[in-house]
PDB file with SEQRES, HELIX, SHEET and CRYST1 records, atoms N, CA, C and O in Angstrom:
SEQRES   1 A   84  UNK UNK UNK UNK UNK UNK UNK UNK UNK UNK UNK UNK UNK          
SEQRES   2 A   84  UNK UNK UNK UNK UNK UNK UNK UNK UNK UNK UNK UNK UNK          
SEQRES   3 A   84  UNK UNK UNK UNK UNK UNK UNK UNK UNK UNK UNK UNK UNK          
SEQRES   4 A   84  UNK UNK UNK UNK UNK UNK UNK UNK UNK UNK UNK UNK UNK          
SEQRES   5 A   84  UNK UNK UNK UNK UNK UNK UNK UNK UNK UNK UNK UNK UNK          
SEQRES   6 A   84  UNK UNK UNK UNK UNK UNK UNK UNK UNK UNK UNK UNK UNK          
SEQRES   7 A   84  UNK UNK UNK UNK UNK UNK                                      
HELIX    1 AA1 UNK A   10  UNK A   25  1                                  16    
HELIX    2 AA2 UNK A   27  UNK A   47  1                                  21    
HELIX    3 AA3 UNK A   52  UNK A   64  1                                  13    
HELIX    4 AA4 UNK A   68  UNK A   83  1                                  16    
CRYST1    1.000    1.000    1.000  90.00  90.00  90.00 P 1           1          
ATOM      1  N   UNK A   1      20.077  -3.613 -44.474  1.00  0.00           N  
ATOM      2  CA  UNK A   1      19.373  -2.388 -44.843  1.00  0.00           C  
ATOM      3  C   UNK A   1      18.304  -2.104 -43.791  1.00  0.00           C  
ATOM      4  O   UNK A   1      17.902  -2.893 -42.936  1.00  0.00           O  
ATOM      5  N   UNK A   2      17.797  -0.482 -44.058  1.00  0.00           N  
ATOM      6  CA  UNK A   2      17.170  -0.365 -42.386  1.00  0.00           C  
ATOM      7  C   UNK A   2      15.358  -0.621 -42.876  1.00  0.00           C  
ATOM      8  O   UNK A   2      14.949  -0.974 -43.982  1.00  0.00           O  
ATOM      9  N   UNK A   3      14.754  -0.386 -41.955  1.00  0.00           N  
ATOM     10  CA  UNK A   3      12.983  -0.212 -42.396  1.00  0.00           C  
ATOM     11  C   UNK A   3      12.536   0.595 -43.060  1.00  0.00           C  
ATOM     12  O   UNK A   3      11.394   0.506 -43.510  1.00  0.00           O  
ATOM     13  N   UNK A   4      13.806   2.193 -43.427  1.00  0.00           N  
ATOM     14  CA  UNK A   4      13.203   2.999 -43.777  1.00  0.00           C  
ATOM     15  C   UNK A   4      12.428   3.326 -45.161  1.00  0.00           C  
ATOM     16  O   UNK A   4      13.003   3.270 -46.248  1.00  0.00           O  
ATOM     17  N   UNK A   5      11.619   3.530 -45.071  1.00  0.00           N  
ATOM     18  CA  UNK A   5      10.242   3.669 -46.603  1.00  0.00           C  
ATOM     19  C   UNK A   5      11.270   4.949 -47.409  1.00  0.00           C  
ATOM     20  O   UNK A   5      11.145   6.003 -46.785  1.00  0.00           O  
ATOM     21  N   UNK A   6      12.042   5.061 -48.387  1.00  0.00           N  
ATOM     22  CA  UNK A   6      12.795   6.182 -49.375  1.00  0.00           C  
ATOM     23  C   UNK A   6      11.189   6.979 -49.942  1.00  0.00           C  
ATOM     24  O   UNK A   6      10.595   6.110 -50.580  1.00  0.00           O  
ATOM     25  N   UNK A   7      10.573   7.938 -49.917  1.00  0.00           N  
ATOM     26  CA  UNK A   7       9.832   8.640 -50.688  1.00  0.00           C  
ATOM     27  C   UNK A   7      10.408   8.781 -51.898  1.00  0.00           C  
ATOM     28  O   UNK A   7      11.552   9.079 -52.241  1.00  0.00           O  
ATOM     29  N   UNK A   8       9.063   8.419 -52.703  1.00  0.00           N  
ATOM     30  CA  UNK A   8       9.520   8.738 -54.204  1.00  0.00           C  
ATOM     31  C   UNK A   8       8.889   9.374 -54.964  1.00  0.00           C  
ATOM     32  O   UNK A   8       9.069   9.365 -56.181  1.00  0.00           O  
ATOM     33  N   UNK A   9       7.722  10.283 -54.136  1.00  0.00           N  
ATOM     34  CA  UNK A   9       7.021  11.544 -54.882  1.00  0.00           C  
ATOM     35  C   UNK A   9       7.380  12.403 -54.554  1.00  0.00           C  
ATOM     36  O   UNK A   9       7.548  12.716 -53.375  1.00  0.00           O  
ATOM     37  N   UNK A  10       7.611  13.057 -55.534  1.00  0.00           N  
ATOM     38  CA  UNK A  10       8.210  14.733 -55.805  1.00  0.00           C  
ATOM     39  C   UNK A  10       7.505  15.420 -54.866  1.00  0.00           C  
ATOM     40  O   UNK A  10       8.243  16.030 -54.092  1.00  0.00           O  
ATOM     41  N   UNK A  11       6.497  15.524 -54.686  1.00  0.00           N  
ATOM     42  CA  UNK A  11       5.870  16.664 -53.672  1.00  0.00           C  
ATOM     43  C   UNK A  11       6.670  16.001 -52.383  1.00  0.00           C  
ATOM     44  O   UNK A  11       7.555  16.700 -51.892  1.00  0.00           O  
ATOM     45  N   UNK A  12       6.472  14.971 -51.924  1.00  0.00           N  
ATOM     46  CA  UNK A  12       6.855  14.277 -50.760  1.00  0.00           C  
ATOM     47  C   UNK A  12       8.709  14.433 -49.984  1.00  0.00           C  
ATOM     48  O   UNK A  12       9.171  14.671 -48.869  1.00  0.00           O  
ATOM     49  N   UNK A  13       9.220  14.153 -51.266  1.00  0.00           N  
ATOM     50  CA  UNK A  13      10.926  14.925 -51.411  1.00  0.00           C  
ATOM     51  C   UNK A  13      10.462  16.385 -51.116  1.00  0.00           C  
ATOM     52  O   UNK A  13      10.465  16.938 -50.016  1.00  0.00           O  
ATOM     53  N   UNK A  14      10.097  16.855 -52.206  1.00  0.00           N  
ATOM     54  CA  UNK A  14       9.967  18.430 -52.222  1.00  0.00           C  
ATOM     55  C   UNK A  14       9.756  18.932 -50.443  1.00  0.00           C  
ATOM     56  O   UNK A  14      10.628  19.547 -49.829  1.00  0.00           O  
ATOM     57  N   UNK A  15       8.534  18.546 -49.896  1.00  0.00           N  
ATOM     58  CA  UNK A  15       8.161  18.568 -48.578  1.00  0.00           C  
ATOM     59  C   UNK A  15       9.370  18.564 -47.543  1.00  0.00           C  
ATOM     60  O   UNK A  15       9.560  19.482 -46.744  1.00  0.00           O  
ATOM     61  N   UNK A  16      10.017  17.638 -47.629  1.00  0.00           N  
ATOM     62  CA  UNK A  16      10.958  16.874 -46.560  1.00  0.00           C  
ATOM     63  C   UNK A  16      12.898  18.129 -47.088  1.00  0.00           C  
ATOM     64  O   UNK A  16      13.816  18.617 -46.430  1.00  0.00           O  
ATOM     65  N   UNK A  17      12.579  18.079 -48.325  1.00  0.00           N  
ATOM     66  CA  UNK A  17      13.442  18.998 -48.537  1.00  0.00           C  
ATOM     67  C   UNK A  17      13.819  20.243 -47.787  1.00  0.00           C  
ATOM     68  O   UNK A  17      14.800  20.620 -47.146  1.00  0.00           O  
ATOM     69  N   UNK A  18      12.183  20.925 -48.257  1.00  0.00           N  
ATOM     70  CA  UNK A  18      12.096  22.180 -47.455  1.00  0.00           C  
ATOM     71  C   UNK A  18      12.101  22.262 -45.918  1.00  0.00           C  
ATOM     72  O   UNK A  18      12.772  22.974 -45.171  1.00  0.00           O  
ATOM     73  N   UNK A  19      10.896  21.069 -45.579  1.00  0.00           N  
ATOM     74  CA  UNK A  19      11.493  21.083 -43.910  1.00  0.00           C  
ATOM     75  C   UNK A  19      13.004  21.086 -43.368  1.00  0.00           C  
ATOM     76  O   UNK A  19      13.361  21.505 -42.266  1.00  0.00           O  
ATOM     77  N   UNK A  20      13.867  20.500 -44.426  1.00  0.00           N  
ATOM     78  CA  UNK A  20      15.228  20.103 -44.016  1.00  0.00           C  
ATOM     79  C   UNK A  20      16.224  21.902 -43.695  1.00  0.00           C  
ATOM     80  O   UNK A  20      17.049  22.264 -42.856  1.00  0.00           O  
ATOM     81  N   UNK A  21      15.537  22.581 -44.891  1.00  0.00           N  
ATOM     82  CA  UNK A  21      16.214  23.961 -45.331  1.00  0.00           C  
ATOM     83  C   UNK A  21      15.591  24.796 -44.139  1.00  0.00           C  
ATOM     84  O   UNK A  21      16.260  25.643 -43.547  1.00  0.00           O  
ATOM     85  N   UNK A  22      14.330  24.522 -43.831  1.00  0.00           N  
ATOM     86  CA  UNK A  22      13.703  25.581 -42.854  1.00  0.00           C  
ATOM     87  C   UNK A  22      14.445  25.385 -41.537  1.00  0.00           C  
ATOM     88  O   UNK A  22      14.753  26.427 -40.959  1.00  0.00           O  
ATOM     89  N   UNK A  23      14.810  24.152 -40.921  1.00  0.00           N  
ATOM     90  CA  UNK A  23      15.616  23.710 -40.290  1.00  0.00           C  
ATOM     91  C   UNK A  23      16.596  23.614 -39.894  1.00  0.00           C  
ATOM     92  O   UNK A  23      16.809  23.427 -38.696  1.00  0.00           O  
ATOM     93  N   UNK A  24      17.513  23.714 -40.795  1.00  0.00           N  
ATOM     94  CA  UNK A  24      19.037  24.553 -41.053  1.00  0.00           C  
ATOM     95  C   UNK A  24      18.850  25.943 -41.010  1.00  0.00           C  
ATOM     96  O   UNK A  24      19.816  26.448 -40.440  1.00  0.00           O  
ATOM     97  N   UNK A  25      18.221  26.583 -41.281  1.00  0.00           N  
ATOM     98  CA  UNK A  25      17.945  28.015 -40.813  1.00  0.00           C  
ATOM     99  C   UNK A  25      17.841  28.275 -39.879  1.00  0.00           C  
ATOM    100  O   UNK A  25      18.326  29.335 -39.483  1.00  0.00           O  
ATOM    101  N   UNK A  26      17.056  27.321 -38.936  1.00  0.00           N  
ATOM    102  CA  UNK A  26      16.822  27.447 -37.639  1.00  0.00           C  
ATOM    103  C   UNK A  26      17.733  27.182 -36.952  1.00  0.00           C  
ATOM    104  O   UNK A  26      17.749  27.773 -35.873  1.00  0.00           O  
ATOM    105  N   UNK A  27      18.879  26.205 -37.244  1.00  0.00           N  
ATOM    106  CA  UNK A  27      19.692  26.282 -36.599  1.00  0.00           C  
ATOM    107  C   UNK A  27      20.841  27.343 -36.818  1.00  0.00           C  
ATOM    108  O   UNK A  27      21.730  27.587 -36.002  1.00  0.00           O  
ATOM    109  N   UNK A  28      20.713  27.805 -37.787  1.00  0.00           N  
ATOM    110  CA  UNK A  28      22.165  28.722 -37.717  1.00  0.00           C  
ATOM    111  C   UNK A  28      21.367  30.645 -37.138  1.00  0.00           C  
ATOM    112  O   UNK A  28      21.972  31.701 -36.954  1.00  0.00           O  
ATOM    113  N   UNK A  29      20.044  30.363 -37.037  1.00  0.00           N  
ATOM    114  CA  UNK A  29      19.454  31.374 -36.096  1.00  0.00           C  
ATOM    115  C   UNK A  29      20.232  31.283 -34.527  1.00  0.00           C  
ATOM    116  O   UNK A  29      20.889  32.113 -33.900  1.00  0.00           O  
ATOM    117  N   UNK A  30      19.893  30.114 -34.277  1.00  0.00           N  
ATOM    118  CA  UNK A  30      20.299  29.824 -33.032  1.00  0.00           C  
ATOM    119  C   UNK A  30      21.602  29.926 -32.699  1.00  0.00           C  
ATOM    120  O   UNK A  30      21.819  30.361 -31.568  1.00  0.00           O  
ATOM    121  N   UNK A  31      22.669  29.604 -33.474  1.00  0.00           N  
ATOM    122  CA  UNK A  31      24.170  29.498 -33.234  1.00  0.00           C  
ATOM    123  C   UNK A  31      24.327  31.071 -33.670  1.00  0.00           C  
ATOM    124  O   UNK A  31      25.342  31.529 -33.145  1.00  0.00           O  
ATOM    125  N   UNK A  32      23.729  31.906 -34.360  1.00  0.00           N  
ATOM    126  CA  UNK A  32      23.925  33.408 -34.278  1.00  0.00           C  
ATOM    127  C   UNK A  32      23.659  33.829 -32.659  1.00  0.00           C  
ATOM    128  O   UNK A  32      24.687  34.302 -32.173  1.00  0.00           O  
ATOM    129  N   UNK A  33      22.690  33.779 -31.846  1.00  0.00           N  
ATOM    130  CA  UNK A  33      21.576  34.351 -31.217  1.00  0.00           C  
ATOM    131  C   UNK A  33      22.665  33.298 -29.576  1.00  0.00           C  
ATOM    132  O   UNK A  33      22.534  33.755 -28.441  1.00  0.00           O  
ATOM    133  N   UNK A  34      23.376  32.300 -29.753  1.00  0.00           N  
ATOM    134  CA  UNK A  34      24.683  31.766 -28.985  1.00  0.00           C  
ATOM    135  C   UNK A  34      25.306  32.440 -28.967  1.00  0.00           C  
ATOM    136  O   UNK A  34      25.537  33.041 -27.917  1.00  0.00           O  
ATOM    137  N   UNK A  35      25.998  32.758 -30.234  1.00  0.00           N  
ATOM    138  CA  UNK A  35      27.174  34.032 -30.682  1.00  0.00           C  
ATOM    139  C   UNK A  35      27.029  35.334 -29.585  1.00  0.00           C  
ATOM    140  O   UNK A  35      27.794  35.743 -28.712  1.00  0.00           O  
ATOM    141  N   UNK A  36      25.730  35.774 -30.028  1.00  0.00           N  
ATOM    142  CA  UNK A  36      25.644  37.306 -29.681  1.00  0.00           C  
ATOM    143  C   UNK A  36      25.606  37.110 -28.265  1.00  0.00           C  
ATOM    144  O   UNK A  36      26.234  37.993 -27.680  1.00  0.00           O  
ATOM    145  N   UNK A  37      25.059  36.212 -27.469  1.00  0.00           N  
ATOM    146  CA  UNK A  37      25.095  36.322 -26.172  1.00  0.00           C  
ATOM    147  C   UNK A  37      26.395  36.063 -25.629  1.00  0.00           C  
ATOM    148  O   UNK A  37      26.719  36.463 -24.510  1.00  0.00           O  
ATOM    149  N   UNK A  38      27.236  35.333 -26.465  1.00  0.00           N  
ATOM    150  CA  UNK A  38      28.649  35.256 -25.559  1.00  0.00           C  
ATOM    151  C   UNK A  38      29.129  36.242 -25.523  1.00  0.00           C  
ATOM    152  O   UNK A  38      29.691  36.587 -24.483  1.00  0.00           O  
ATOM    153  N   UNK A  39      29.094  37.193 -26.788  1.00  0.00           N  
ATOM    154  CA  UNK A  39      29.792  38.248 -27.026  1.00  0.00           C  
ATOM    155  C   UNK A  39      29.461  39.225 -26.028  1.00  0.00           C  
ATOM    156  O   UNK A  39      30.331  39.805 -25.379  1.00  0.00           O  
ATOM    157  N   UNK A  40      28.300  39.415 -25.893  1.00  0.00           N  
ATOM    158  CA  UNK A  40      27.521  40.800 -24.818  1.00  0.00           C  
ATOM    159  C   UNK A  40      27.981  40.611 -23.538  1.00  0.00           C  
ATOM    160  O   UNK A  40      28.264  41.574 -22.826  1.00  0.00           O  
ATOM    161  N   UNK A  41      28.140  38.907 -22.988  1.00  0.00           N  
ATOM    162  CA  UNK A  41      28.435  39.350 -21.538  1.00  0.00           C  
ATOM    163  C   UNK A  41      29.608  39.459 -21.701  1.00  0.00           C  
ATOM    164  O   UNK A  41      30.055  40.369 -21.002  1.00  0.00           O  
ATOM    165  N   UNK A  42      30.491  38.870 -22.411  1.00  0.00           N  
ATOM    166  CA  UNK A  42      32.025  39.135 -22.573  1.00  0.00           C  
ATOM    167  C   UNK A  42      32.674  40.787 -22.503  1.00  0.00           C  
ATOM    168  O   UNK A  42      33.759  41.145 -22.043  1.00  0.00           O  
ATOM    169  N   UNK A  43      31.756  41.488 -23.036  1.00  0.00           N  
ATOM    170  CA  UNK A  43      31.883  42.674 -23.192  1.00  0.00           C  
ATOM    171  C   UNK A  43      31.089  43.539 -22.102  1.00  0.00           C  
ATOM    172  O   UNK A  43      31.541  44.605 -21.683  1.00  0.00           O  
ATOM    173  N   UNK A  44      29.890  43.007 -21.684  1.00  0.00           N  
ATOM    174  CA  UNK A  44      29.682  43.358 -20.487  1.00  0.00           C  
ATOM    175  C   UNK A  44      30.728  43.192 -19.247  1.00  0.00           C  
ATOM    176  O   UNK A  44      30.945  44.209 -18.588  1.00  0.00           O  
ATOM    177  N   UNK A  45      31.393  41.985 -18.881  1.00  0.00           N  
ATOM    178  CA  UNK A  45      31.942  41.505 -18.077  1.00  0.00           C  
ATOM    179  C   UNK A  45      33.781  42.496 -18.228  1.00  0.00           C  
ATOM    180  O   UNK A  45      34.629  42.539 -17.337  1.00  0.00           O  
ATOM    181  N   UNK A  46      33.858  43.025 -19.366  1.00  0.00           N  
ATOM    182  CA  UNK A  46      35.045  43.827 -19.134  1.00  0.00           C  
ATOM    183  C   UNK A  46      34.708  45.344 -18.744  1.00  0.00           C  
ATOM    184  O   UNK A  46      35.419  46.083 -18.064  1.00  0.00           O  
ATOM    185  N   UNK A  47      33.232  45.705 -19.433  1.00  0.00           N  
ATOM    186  CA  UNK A  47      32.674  47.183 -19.194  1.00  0.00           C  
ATOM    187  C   UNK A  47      32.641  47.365 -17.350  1.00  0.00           C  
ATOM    188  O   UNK A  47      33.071  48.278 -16.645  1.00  0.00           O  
ATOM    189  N   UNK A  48      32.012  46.212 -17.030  1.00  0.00           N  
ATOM    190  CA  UNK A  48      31.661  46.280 -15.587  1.00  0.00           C  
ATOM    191  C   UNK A  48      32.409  45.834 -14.733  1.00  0.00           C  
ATOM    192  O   UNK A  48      32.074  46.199 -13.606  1.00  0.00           O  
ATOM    193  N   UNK A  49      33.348  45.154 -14.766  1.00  0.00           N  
ATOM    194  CA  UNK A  49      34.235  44.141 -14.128  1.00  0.00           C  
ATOM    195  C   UNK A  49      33.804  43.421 -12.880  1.00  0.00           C  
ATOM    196  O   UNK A  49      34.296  43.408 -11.751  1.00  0.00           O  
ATOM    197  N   UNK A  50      32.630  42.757 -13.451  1.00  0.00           N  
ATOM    198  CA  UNK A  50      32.004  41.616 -12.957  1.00  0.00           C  
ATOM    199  C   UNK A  50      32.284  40.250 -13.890  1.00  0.00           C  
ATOM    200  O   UNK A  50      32.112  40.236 -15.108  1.00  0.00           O  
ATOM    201  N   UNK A  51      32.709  39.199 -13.164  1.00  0.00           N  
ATOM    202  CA  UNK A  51      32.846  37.823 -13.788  1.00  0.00           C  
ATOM    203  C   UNK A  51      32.009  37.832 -14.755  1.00  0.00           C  
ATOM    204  O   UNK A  51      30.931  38.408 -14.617  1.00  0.00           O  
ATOM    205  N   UNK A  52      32.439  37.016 -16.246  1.00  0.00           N  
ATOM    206  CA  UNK A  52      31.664  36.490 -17.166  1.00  0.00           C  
ATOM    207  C   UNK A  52      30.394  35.224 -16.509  1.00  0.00           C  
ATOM    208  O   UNK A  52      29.286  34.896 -16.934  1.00  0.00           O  
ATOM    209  N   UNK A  53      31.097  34.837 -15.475  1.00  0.00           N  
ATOM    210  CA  UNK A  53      29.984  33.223 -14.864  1.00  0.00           C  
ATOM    211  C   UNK A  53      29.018  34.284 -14.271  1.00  0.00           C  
ATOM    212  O   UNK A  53      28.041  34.387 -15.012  1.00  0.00           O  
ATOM    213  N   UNK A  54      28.956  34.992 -13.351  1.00  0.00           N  
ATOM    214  CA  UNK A  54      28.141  35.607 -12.582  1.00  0.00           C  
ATOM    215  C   UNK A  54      27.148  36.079 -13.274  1.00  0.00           C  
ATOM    216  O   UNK A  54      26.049  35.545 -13.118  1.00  0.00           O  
ATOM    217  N   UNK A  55      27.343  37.616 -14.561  1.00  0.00           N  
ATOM    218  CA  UNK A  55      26.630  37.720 -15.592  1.00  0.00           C  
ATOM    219  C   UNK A  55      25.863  36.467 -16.438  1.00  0.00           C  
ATOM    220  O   UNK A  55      24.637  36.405 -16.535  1.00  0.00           O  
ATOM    221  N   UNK A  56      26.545  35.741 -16.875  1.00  0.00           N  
ATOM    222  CA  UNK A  56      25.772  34.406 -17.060  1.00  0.00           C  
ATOM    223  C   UNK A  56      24.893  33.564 -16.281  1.00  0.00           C  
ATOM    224  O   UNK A  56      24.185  32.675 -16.754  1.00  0.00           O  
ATOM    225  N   UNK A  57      24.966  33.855 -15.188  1.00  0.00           N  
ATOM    226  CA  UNK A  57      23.759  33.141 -14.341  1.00  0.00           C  
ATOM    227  C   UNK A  57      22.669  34.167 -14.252  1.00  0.00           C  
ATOM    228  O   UNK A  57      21.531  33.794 -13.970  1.00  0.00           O  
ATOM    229  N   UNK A  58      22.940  35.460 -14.476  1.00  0.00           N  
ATOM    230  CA  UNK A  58      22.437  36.438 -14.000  1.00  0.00           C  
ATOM    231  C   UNK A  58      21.561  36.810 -15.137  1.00  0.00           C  
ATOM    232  O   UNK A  58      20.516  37.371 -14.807  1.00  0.00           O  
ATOM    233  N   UNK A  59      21.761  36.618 -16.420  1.00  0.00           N  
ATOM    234  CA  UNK A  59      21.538  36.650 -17.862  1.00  0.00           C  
ATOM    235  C   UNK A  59      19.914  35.425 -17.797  1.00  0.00           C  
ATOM    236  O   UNK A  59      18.824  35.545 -18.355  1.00  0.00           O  
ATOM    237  N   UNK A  60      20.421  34.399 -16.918  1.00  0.00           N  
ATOM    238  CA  UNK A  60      19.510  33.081 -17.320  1.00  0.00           C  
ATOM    239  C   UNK A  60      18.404  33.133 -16.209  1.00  0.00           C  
ATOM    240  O   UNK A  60      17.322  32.651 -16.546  1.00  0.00           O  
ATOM    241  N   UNK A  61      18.513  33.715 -14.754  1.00  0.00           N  
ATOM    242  CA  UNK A  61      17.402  34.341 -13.945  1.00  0.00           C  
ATOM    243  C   UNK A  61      16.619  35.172 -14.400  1.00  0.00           C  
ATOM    244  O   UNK A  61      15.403  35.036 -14.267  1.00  0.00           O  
ATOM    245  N   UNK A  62      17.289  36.419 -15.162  1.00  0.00           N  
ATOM    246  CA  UNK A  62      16.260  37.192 -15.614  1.00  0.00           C  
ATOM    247  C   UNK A  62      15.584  36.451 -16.822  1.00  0.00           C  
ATOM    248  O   UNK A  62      14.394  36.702 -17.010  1.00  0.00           O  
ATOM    249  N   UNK A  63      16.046  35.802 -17.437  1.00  0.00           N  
ATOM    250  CA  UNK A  63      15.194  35.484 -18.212  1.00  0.00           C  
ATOM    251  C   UNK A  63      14.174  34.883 -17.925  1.00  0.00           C  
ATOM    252  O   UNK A  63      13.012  35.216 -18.158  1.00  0.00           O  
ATOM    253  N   UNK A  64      14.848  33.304 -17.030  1.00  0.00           N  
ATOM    254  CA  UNK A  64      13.403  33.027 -16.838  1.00  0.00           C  
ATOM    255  C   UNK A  64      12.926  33.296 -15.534  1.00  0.00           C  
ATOM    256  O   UNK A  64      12.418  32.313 -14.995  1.00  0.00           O  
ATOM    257  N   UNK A  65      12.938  34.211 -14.950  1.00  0.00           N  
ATOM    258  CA  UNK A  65      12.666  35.395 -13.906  1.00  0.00           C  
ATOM    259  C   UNK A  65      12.040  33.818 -12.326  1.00  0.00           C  
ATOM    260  O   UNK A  65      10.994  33.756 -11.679  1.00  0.00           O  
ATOM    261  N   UNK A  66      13.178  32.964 -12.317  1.00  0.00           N  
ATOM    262  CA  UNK A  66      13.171  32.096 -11.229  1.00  0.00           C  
ATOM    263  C   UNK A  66      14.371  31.906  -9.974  1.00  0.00           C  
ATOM    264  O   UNK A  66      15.108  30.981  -9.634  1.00  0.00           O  
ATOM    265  N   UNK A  67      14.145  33.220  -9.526  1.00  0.00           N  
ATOM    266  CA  UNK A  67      15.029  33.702  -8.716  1.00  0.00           C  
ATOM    267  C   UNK A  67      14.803  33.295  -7.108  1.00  0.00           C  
ATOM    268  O   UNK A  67      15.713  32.996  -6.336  1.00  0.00           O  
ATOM    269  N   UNK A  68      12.842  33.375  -6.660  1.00  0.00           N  
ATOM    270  CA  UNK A  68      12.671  32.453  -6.002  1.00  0.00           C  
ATOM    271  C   UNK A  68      12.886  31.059  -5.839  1.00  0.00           C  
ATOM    272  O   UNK A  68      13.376  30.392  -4.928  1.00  0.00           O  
ATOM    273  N   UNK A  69      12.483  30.833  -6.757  1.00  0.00           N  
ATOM    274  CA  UNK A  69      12.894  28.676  -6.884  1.00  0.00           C  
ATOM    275  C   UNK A  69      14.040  28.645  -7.037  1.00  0.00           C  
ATOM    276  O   UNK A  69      14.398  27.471  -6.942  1.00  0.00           O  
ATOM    277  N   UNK A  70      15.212  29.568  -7.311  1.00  0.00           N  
ATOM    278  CA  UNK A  70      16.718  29.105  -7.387  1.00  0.00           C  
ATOM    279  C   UNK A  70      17.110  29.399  -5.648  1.00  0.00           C  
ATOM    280  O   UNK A  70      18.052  28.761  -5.178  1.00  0.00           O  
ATOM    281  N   UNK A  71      16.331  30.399  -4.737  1.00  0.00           N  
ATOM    282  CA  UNK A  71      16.902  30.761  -3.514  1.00  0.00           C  
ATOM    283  C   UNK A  71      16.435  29.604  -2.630  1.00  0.00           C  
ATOM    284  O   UNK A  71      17.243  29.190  -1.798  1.00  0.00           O  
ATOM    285  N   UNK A  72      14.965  28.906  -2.724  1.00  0.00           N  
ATOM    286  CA  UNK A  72      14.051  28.175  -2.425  1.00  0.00           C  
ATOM    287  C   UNK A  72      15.361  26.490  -2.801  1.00  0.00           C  
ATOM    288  O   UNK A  72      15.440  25.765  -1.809  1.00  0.00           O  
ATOM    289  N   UNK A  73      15.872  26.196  -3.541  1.00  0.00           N  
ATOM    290  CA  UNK A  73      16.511  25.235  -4.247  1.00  0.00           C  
ATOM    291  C   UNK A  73      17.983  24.947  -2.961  1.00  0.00           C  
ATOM    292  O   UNK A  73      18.264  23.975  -2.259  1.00  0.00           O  
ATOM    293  N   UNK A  74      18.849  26.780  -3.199  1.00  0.00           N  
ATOM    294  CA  UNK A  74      19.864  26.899  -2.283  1.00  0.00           C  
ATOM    295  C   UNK A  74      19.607  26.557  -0.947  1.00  0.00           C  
ATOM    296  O   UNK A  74      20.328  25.716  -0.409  1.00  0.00           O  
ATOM    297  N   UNK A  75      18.406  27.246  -0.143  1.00  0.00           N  
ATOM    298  CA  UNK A  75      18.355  26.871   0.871  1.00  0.00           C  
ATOM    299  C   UNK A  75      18.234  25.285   1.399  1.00  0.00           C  
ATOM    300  O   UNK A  75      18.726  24.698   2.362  1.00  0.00           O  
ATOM    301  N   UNK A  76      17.352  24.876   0.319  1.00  0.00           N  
ATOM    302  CA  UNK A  76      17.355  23.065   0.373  1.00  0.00           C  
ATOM    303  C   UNK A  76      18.246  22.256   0.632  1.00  0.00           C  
ATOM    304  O   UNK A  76      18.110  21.159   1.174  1.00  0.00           O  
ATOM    305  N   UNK A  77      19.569  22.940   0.120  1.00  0.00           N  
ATOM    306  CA  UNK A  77      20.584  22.088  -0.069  1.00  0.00           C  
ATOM    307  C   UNK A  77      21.668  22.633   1.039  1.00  0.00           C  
ATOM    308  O   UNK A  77      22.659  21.987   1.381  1.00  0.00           O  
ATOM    309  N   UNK A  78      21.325  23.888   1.526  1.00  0.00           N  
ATOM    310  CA  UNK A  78      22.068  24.656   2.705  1.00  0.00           C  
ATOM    311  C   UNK A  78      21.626  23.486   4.095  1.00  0.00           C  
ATOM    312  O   UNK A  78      22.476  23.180   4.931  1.00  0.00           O  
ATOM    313  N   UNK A  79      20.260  22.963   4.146  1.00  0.00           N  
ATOM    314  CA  UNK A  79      19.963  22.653   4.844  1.00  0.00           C  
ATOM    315  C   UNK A  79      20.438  20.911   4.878  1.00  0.00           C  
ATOM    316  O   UNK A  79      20.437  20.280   5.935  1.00  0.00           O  
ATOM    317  N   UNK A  80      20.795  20.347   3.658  1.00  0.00           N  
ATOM    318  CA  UNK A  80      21.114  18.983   3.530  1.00  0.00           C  
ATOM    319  C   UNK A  80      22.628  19.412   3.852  1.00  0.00           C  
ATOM    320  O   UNK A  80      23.092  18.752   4.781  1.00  0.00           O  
ATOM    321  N   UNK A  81      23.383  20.224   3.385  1.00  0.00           N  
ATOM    322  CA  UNK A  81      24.778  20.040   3.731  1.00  0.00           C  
ATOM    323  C   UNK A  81      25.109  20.386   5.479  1.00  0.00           C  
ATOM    324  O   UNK A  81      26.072  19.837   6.014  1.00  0.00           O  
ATOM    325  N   UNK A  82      24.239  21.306   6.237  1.00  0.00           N  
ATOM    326  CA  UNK A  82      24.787  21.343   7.357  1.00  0.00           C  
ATOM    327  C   UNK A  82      24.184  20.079   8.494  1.00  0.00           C  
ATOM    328  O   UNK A  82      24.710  19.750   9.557  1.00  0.00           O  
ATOM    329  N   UNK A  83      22.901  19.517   7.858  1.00  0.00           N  
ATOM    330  CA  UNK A  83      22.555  17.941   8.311  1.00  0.00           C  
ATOM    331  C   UNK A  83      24.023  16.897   8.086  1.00  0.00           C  
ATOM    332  O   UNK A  83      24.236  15.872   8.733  1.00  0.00           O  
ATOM    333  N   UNK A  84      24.750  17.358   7.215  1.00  0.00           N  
ATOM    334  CA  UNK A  84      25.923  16.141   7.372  1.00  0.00           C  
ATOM    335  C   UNK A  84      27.403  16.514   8.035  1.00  0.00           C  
ATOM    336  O   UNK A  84      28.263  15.642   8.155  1.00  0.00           O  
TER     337      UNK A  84                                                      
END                                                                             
């Protein structure tokens, strides 16, 4: 059997309950909010007929708007591959 302490006050269940429910919510927020983004570039990617990968990288720059540090990153490695 493991170390774990079972709570056996009702408020304490009650507590751990609800965190459990708020939690599961949160996750099926998230697997919605997965959903919708596959769907948009999918549907972007036939509206525009640009690759689904391309839009998807393109989706995750703007977001987190690191377009320098990804060119800054390429060149790094432009410069390690023609060193070999």
């Amino acid at each position: 059997m493991s170390n774990i302490i079972i709570p056996s006050s009702p408020a304490d269940i009650a507590k751990i309950k609800g965190a459990m429910q708020e939690i599961s919510n949160s996750y099926s927020r998230q697997e919605s909010e997965r959903e919708f983004v596959k769907e948009a570039i999918m549907d972007l990617a036939d509206a525009v007929d640009v690759p689904k990968k391309v839009l998807g990288k393109m989706a995750r720059i703007f977001h987190k708007q690191n377009m320098a540090e990804l060119l800054g990153e390429i060149e790094d490695v432009e410069a390690l591959m023609e060193a070999l």
